[in-house]
Chimera marker file (.cmm) of the C-alpha trace (Angstrom):
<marker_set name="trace">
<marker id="1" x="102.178" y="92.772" z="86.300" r="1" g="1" b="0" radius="0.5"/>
<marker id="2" x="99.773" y="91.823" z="89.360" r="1" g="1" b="0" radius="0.5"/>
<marker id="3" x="102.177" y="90.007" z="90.759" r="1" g="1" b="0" radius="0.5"/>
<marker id="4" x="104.097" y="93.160" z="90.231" r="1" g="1" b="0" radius="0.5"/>
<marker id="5" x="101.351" y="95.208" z="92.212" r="1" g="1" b="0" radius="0.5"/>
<marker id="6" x="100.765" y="93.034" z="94.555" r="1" g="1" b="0" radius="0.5"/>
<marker id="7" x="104.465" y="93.287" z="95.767" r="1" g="1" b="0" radius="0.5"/>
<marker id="8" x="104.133" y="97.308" z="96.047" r="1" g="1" b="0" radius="0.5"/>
<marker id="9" x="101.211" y="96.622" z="97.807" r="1" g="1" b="0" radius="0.5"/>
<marker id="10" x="103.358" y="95.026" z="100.440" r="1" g="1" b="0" radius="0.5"/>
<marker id="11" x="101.011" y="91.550" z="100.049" r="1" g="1" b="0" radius="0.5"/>
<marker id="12" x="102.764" y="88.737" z="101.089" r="1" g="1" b="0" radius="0.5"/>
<marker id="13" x="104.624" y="86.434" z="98.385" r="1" g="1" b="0" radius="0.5"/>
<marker id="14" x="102.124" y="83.567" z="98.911" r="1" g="1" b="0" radius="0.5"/>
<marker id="15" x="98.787" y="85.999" z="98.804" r="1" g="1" b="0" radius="0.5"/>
<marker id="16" x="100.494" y="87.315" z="95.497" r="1" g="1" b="0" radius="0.5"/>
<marker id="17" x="100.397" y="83.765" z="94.388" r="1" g="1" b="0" radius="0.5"/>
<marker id="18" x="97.149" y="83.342" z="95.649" r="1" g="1" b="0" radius="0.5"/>
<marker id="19" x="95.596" y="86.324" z="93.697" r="1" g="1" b="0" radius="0.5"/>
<marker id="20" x="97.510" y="85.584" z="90.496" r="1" g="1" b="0" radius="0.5"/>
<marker id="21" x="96.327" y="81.732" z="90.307" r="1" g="1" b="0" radius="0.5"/>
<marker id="22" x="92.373" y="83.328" z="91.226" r="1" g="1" b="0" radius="0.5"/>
<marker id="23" x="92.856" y="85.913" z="88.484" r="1" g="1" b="0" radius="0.5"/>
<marker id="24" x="94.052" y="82.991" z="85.725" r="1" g="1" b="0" radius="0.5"/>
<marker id="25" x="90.845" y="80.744" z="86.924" r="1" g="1" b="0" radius="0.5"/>
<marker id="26" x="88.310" y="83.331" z="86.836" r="1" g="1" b="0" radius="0.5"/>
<marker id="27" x="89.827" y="83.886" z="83.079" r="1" g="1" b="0" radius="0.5"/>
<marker id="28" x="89.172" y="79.757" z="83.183" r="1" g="1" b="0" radius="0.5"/>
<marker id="29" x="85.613" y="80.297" z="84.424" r="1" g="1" b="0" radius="0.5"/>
<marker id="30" x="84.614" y="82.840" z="82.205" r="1" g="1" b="0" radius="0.5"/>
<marker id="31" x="85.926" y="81.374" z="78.517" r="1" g="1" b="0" radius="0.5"/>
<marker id="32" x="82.878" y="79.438" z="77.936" r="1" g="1" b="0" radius="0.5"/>
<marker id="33" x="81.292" y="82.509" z="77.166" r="1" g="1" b="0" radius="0.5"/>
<marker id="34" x="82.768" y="82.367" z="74.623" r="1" g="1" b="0" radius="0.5"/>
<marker id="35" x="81.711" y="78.899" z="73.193" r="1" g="1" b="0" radius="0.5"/>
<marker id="36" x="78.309" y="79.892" z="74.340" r="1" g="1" b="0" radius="0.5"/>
<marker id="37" x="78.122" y="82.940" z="71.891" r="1" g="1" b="0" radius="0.5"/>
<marker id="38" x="79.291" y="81.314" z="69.360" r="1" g="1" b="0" radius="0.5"/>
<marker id="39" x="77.065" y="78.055" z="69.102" r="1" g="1" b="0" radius="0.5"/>
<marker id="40" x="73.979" y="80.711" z="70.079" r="1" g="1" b="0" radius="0.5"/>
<marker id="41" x="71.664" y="82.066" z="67.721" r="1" g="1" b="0" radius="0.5"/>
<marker id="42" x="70.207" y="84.137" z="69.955" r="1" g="1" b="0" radius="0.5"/>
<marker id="43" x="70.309" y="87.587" z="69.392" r="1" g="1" b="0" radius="0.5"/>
<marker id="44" x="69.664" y="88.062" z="73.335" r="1" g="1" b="0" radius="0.5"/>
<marker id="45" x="72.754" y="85.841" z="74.126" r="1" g="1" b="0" radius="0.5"/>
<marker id="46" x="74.550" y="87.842" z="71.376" r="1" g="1" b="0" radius="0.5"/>
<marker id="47" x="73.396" y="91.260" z="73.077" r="1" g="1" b="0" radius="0.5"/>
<marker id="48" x="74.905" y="90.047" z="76.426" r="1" g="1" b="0" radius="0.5"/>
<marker id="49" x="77.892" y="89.095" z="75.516" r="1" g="1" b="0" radius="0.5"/>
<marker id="50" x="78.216" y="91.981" z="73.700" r="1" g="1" b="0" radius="0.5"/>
<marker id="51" x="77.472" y="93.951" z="76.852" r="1" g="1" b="0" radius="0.5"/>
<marker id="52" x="79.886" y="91.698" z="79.067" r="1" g="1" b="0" radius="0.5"/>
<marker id="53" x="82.585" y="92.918" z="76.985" r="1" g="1" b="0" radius="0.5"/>
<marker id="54" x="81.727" y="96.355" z="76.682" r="1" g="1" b="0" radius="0.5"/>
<marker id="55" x="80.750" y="97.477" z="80.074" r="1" g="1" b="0" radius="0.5"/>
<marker id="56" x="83.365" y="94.695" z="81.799" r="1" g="1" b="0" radius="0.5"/>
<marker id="57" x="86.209" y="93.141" z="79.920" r="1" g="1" b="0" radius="0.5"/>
<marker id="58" x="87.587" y="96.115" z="78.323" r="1" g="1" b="0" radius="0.5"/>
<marker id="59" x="87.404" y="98.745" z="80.904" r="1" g="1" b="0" radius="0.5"/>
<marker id="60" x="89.672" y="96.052" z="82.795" r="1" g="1" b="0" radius="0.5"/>
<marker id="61" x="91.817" y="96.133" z="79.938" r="1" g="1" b="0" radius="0.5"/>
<marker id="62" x="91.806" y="99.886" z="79.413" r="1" g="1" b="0" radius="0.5"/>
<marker id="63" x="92.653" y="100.031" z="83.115" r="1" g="1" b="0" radius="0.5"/>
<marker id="64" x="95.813" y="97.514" z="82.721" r="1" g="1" b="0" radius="0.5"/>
<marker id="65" x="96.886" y="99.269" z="80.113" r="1" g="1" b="0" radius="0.5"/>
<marker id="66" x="96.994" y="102.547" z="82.182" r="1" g="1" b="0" radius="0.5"/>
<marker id="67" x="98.555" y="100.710" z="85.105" r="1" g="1" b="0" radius="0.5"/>
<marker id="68" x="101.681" y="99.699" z="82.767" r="1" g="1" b="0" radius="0.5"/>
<marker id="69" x="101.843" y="103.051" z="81.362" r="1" g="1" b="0" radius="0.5"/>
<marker id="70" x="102.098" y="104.326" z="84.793" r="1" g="1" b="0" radius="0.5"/>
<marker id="71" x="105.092" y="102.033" z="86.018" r="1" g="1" b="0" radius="0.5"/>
<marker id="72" x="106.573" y="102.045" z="82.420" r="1" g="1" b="0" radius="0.5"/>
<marker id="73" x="106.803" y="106.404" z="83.096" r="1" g="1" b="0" radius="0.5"/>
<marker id="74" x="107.777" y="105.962" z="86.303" r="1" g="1" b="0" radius="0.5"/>
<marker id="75" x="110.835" y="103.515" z="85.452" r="1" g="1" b="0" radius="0.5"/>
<marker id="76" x="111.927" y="105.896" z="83.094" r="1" g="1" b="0" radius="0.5"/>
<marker id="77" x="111.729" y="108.695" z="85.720" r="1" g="1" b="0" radius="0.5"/>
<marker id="78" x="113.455" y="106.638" z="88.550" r="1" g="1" b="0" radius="0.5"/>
<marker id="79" x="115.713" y="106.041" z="85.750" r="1" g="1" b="0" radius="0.5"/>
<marker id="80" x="116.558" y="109.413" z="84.799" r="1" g="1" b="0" radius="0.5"/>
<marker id="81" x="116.288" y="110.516" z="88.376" r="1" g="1" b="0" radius="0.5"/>
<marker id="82" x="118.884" y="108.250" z="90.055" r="1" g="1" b="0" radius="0.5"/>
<marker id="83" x="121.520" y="108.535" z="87.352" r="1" g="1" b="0" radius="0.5"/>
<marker id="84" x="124.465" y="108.322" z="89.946" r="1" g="1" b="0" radius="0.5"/>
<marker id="85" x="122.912" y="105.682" z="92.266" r="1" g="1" b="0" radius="0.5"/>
<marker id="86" x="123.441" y="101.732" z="90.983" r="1" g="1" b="0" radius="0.5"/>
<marker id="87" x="120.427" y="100.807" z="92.446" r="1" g="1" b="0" radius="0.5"/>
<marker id="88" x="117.876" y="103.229" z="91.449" r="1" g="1" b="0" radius="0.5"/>
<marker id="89" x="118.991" y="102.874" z="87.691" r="1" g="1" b="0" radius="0.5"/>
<marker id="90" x="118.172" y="98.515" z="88.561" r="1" g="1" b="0" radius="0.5"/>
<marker id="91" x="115.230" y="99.101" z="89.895" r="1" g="1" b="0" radius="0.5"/>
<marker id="92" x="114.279" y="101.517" z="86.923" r="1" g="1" b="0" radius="0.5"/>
<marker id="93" x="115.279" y="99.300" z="84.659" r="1" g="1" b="0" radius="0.5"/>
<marker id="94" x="112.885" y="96.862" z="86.369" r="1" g="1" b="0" radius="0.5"/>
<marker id="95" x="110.136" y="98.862" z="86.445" r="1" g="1" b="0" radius="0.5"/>
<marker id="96" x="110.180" y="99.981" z="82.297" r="1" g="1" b="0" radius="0.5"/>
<marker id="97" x="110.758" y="96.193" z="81.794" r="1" g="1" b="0" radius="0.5"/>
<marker id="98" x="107.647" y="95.134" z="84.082" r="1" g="1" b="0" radius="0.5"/>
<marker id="99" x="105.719" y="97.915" z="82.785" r="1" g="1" b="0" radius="0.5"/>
<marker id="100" x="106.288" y="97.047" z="79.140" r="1" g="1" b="0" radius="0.5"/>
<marker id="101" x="105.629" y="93.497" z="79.551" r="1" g="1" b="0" radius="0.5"/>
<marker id="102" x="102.068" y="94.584" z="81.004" r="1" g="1" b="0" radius="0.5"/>
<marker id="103" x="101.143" y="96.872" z="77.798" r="1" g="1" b="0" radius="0.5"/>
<marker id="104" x="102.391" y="93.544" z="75.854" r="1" g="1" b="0" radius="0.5"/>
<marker id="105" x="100.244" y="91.291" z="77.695" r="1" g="1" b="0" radius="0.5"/>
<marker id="106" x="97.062" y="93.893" z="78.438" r="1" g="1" b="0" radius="0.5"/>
<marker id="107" x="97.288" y="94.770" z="74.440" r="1" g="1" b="0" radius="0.5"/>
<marker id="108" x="97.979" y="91.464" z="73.786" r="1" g="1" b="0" radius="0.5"/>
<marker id="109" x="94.564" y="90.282" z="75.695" r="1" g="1" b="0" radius="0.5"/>
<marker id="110" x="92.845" y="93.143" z="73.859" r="1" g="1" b="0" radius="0.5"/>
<marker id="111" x="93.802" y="92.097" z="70.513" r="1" g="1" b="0" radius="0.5"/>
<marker id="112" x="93.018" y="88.356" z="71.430" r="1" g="1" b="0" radius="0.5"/>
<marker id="113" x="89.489" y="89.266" z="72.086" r="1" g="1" b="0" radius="0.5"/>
<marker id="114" x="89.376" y="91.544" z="69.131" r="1" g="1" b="0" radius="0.5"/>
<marker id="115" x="90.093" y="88.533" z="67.123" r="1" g="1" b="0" radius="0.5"/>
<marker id="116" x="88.132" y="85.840" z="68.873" r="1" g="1" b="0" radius="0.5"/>
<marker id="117" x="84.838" y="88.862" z="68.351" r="1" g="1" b="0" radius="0.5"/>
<marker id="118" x="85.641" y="89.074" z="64.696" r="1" g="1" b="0" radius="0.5"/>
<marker id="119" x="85.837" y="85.380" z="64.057" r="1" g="1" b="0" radius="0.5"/>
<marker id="120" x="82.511" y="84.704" z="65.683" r="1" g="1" b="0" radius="0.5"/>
<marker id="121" x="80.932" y="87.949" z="64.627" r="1" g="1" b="0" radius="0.5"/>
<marker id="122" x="80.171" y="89.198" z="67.476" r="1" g="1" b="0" radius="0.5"/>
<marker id="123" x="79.802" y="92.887" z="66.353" r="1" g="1" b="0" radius="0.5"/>
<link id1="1" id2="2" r="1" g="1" b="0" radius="0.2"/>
<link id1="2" id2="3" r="1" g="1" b="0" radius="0.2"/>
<link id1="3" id2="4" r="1" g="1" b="0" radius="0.2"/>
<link id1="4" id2="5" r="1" g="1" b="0" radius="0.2"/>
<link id1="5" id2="6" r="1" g="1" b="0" radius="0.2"/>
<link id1="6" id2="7" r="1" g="1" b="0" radius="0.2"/>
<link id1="7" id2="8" r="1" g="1" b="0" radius="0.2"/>
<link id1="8" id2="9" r="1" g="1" b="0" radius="0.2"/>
<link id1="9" id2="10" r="1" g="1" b="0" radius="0.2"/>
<link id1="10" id2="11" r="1" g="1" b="0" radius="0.2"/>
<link id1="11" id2="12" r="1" g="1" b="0" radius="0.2"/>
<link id1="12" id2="13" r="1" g="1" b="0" radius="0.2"/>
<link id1="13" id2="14" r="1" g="1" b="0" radius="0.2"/>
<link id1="14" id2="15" r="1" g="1" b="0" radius="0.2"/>
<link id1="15" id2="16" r="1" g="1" b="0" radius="0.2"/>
<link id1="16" id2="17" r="1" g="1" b="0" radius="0.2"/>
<link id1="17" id2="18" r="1" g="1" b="0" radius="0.2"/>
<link id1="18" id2="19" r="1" g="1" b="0" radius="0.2"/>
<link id1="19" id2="20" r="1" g="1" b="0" radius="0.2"/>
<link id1="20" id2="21" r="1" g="1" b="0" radius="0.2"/>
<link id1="21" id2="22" r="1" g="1" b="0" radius="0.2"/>
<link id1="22" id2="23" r="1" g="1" b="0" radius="0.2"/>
<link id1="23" id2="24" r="1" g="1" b="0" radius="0.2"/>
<link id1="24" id2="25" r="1" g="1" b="0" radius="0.2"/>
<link id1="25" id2="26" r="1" g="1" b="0" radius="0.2"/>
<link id1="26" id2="27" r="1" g="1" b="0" radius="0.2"/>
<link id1="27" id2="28" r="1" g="1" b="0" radius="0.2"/>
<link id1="28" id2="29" r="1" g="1" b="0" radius="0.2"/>
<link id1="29" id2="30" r="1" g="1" b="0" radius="0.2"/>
<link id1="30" id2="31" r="1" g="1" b="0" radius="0.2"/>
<link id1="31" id2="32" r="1" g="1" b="0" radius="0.2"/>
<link id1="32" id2="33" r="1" g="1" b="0" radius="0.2"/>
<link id1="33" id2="34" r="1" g="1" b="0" radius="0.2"/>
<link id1="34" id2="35" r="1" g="1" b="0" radius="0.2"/>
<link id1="35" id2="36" r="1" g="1" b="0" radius="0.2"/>
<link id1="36" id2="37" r="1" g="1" b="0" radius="0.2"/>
<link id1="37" id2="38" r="1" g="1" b="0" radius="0.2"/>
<link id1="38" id2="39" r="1" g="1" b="0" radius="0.2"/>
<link id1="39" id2="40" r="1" g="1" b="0" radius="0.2"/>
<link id1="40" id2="41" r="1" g="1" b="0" radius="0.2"/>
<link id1="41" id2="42" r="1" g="1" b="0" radius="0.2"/>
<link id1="42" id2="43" r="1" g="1" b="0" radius="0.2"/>
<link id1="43" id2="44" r="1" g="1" b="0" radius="0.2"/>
<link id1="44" id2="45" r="1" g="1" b="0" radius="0.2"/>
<link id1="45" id2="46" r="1" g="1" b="0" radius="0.2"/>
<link id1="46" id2="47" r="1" g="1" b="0" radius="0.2"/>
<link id1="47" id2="48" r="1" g="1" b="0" radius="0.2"/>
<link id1="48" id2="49" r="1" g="1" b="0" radius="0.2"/>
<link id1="49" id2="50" r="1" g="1" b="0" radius="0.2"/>
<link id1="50" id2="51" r="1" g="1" b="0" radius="0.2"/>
<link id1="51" id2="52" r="1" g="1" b="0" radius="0.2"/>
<link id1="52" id2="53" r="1" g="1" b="0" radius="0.2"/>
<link id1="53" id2="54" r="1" g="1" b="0" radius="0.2"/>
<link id1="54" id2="55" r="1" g="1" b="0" radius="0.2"/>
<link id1="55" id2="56" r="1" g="1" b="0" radius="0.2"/>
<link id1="56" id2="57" r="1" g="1" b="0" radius="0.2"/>
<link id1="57" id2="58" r="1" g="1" b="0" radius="0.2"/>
<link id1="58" id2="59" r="1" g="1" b="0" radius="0.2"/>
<link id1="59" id2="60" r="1" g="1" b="0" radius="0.2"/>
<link id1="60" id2="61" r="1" g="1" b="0" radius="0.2"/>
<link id1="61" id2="62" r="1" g="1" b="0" radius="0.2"/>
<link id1="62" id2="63" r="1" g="1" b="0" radius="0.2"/>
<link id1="63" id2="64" r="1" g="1" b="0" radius="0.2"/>
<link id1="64" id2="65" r="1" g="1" b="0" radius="0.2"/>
<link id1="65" id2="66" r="1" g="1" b="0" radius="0.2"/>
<link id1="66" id2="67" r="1" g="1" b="0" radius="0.2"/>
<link id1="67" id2="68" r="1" g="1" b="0" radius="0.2"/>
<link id1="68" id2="69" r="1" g="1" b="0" radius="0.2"/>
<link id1="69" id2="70" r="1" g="1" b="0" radius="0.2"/>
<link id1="70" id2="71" r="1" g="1" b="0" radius="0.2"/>
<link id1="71" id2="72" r="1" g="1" b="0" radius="0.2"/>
<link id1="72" id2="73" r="1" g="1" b="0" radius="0.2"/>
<link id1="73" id2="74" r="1" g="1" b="0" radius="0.2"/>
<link id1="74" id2="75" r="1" g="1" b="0" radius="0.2"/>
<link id1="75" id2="76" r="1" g="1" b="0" radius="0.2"/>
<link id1="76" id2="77" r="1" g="1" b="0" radius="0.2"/>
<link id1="77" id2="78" r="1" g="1" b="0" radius="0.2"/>
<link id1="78" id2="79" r="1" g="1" b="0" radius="0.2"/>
<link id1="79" id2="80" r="1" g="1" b="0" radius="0.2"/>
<link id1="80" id2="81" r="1" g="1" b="0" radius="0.2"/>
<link id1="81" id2="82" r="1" g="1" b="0" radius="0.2"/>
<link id1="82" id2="83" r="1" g="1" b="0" radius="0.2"/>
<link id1="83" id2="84" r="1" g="1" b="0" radius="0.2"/>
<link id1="84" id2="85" r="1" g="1" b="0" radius="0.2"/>
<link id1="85" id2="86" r="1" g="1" b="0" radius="0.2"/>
<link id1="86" id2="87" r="1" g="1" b="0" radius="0.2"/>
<link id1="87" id2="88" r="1" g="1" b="0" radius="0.2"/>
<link id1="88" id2="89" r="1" g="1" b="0" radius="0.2"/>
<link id1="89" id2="90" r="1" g="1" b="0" radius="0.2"/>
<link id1="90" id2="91" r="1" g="1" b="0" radius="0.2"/>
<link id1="91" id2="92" r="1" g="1" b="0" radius="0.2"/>
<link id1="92" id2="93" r="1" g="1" b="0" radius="0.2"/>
<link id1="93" id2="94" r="1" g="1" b="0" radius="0.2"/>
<link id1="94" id2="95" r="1" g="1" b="0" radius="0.2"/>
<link id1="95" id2="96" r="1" g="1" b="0" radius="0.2"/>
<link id1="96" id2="97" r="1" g="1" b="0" radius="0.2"/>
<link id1="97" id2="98" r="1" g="1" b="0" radius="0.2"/>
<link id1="98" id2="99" r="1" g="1" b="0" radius="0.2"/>
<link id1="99" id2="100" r="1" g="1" b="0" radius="0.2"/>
<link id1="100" id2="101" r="1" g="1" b="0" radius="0.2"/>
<link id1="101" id2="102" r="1" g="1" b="0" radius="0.2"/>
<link id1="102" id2="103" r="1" g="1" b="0" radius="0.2"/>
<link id1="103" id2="104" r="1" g="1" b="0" radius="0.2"/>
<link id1="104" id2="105" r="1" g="1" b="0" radius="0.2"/>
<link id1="105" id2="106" r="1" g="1" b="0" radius="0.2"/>
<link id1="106" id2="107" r="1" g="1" b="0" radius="0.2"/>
<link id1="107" id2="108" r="1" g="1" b="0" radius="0.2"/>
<link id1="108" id2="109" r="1" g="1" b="0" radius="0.2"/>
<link id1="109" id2="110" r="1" g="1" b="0" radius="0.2"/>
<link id1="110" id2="111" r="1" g="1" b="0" radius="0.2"/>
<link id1="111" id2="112" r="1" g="1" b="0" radius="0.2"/>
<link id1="112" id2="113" r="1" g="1" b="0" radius="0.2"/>
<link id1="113" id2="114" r="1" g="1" b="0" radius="0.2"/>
<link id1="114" id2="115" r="1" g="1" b="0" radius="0.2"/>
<link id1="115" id2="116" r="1" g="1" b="0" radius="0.2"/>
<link id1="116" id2="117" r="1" g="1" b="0" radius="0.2"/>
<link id1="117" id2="118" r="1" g="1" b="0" radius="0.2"/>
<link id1="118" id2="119" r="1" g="1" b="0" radius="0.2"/>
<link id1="119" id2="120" r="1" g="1" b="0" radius="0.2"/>
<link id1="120" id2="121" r="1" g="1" b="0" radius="0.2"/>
<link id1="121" id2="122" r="1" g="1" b="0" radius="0.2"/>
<link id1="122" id2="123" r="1" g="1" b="0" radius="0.2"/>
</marker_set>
């Protein structure tokens, strides 16, 4: 899906590359929360964490999930719309694929995190 974005954002194919690998090692960077929270004690560390992924993680997820939504409707009306047209109805077809595979991997993320918080009791 960013890759996605960044291609209707007119960003060049190796900048899209370049944002996508940044995006999966700041995800690298930021997992030993995680294993910090859960070896910690601390109900300070606990209260952080808790705060990282309320006020940080999940409005990015929240805002993912809108994103697809978005492109998923507006497949579906490009779709619709360009019924006698070949390539309208491909690129439709693109767009509810791309924008579905975002919901799958933003409310797959979501659900991740909801399990990883309930293993280590983190509410």
């Amino acid at each position: 899906m960013i890759l996605w974005l960044a291609k209707k954002a007119k960003i060049h194919n190796t900048h899209r590359n370049e944002i996508a690998v940044g995006i999966v090692v700041l995800v690298i960077l930021l997992s030993p929360l995680f294993s910090v929270y859960a070896q910690s004690s601390n109900p300070e560390v606990q209260a952080i964490y808790q705060k990282f992924i309320d006020n940080i993680i999940n409005p990015i997820i929240y805002l993912l999930v809108g994103i697809a939504t978005v492109v998923f409707l507006y497949g579906m009306v490009e779709f619709v719309a360009g019924a006698d047209n070949d390539q309208k109805i491909a690129a439709g077809k693109r767009h509810i694929v791309w924008g579905l595979i975002g919901l799958f991997v933003a409310l797959g993320v979501f659900g991740i995190i909801e399990l990883i918080c309930n293993t280590i009791n983190c509410r």
